[in-house]
C-alpha positions in Angstrom: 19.6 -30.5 -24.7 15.7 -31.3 -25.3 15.4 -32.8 -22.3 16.5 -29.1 -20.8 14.3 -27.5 -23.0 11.3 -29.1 -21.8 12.1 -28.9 -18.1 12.4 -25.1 -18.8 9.1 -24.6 -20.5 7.8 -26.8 -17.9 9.1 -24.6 -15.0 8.1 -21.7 -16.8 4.3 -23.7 -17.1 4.4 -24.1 -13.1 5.5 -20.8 -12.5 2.9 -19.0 -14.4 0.1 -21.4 -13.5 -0.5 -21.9 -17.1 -2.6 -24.8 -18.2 -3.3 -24.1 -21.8 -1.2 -23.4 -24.3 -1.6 -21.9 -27.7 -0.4 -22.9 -31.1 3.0 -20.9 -30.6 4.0 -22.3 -27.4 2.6 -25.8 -28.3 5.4 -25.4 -31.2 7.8 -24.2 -29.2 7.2 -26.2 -26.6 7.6 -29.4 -29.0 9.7 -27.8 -31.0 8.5 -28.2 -34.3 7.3 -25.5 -36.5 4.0 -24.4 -36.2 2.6 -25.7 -39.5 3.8 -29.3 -38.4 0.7 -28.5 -35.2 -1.4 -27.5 -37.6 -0.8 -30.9 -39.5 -1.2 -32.7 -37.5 -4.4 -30.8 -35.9 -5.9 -31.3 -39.3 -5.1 -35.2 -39.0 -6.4 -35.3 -35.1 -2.8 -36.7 -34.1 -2.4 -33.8 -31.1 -5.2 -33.2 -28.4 -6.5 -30.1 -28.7 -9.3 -27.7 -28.8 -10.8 -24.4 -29.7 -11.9 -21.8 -27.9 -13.4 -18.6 -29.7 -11.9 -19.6 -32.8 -8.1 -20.3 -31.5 -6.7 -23.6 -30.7 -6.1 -24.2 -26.9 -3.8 -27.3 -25.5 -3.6 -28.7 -22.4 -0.2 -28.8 -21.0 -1.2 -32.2 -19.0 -3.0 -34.1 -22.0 0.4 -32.6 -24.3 2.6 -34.5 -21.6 0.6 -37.7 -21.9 0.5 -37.6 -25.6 3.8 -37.4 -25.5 5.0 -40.4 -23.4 2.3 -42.3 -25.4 4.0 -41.8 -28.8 7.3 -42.9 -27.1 5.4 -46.3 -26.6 
C-alpha cells in the first residue's frame, strides 16, 4: 500500500514537472504529519531549504534521503 502511494506521488511529480516540494506535500508524500517535517527540520534530519521564507524540498535529494535511512 505505501509502496503505491509513493509511485502515485511520484507519477504525479513527473507529470507536473515538479522538482520542489513544499512542507504539505513533503508530509504527504512521506506520510507523516506535518509537525513530524517540521521536527525534524528543526533537528536537520530532512534536506531542505528556504526560499522567501517557506521551506522548499527537492524531490530527488527526498528520494536519496530516503533509501539512505533504509541503510
Amino acid at each position: 500500500m505505501l509502496l503505491i502511494h509513493f509511485i502515485r506521488v511520484t507519477i504525479f511529480c513527473l507529470m507536473t514537472e515538479k522538482e520542489l516540494m513544499t512542507i504539505e506535500e513533503i508530509a504527504d508524500y512521506l506520510r507523516v504529519k506535518k509537525r513530524t517535517v517540521y521536527e525534524w527540520l528543526k533537528k536537520g534530519k530532512i534536506p531542505a531549504f528556504k526560499t522567501v521564507g517557506q521551506w522548499r524540498f527537492k524531490k530527488a535529494q527526498i528520494d536519496r534521503w530516503l533509501e539512505s535511512q533504509q541503510a
